[in-house]
C-alpha positions in Angstrom: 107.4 110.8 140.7 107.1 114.1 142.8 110.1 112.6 144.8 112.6 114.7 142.9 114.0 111.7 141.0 114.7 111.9 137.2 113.5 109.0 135.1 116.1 108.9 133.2 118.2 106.2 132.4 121.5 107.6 132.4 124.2 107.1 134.4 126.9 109.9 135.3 130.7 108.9 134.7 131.3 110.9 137.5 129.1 110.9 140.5 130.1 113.7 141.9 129.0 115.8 139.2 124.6 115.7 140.4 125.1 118.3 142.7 127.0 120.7 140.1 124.6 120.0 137.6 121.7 120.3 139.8 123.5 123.7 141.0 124.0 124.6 136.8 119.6 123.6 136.4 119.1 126.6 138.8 121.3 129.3 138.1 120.0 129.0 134.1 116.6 128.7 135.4 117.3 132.2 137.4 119.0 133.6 134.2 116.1 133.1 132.4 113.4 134.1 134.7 111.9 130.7 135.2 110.9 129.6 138.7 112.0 125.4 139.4 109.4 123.7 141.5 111.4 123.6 145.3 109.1 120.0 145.2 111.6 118.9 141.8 108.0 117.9 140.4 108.1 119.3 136.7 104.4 117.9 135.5 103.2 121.6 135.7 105.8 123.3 133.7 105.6 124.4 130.6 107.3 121.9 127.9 109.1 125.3 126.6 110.4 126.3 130.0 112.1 123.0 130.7 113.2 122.8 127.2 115.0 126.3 128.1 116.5 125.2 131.1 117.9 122.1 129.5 119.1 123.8 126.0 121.1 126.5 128.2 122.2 123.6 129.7 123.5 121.9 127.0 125.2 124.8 125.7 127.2 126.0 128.6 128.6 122.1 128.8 129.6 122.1 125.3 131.1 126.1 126.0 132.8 124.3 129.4 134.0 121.2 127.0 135.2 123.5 124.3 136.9 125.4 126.9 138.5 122.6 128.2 139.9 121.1 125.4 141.3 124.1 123.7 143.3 124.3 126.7 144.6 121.2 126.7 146.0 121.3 122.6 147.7 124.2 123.5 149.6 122.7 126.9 147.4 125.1 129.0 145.1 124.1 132.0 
């Protein structure tokens, strides 16, 4: 498992989208202080510091989607 690869079981819709998210994981991580095993090895993080990372996460996605869509019902991209 220190390999760096998730377990998870789900699949991207667009491929090219790892590296941007892997890029979004460590710019929150830097915003909050929190320092991302270089190894990608997360056993000896704290269960609250990963939850950070990934809550940050979750809410700039929904900010990018909300973003996105807004423009779209009013004709601007």
């Amino acid at each position: 498992m220190a390999t760096g690869r998730s377990r998870s079981n789900n699949q991207l819709v667009v491929q090219q989208a790892a590296s941007a998210l892997e890029q979004l994981k460590y710019e929150v991580a830097q915003e909050l202080g929190i320092q991302v095993p270089q190894d990608g090895y997360y056993g000896y993080m704290a269960t609250r510091d990963t939850g950070a990372i990934g809550g940050h996460i979750t809410r700039r996605l929904v900010q990018i989607a909300e973003q996105q869509l807004s423009g779209q019902a009013f004709g601007k991209r």
